[in-house]
C-alpha positions, 0 to 999 in steps of 0.5 A, spaced: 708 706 942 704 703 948 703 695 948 696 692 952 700 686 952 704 689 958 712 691 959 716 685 959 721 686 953 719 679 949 711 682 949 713 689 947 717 686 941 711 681 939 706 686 941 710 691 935 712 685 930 703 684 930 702 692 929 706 692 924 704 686 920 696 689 921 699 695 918 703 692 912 699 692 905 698 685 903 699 684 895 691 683 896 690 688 899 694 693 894 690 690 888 683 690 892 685 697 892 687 698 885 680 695 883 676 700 888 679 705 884 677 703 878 671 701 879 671 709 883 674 712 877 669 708 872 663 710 875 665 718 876 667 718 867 660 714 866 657 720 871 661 725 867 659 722 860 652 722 862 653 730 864 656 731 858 651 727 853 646 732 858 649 738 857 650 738 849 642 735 849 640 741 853 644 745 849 641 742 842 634 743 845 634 749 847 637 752 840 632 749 836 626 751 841 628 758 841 629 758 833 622 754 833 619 760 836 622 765 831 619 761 825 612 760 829 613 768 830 615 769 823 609 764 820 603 769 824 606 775 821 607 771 814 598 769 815 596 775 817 600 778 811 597 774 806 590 775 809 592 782 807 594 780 801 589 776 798 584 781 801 588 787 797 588 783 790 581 780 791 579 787 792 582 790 786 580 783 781 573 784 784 572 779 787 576 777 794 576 769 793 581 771 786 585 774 792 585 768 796 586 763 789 592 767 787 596 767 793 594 760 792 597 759 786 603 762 789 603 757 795 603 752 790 608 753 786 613 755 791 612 748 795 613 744 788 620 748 788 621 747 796 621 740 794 625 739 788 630 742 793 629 741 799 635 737 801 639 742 799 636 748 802 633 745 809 636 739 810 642 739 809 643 746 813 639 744 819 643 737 819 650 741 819 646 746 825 644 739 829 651 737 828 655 743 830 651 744 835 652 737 838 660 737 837 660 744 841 
């Protein structure tokens, strides 16, 4: 190892003994080191955290989007059918606002039962989905 100090056997000697101790890790040192890690293993798990928590959002997200427009779908069909529907019976009652308050009718008692059993139809079902889907 080359000394800057020169070739004299007592300078040769310090110049090492002064390396050597700045190459030493001092408890200080070593615990410095041991709080960078921690704090650089923190920052990483709270990155991931967030990553994850990102991911089951997207993924939660993008399940009821595509189901949302299935059920828009499916509700223009459902309109137009009813229109038709109405239209028909109207048709055969003589008069085409019969059609409409029939199909009315209907409506209304199928949103009474909707509500009486709301909970154990839809709530209940898209709570477990919503879940599921979070806990994937």
């Amino acid at each position: 190892m080359y000394c800057p100090l020169g070739d004299n056997l007592k300078e040769i000697l310090h110049c090492n003994v002064t390396l050597h101790r700045n190459n030493m890790e001092t408890p200080a040192n070593l615990i410095e080191s041991l709080f960078e890690k921690v704090e650089t293993f923190s920052i990483t798990t709270y990155e991931l955290s967030k990553l994850k928590a990102l991911e089951t959002a997207t993924v939660i997200l993008t399940s009821l989007v595509s189901r949302l427009a299935v059920i828009v779908m499916i509700s223009i069909f459902a309109l137009v059918l009813n229109i038709g529907i109405a239209l028909y019976l109207g048709e055969l009652l003589g008069k085409n606002y019969y059609g409409f308050f029939i199909v009315a009718a209907f409506y209304l008692i199928a949103g009474i039962v909707l509500h009486l059993f709301l909970h154990k139809w839809i709530r209940k079902p898209l709570s477990e989905l919503i879940i599921t889907q979070a806990l994937q």
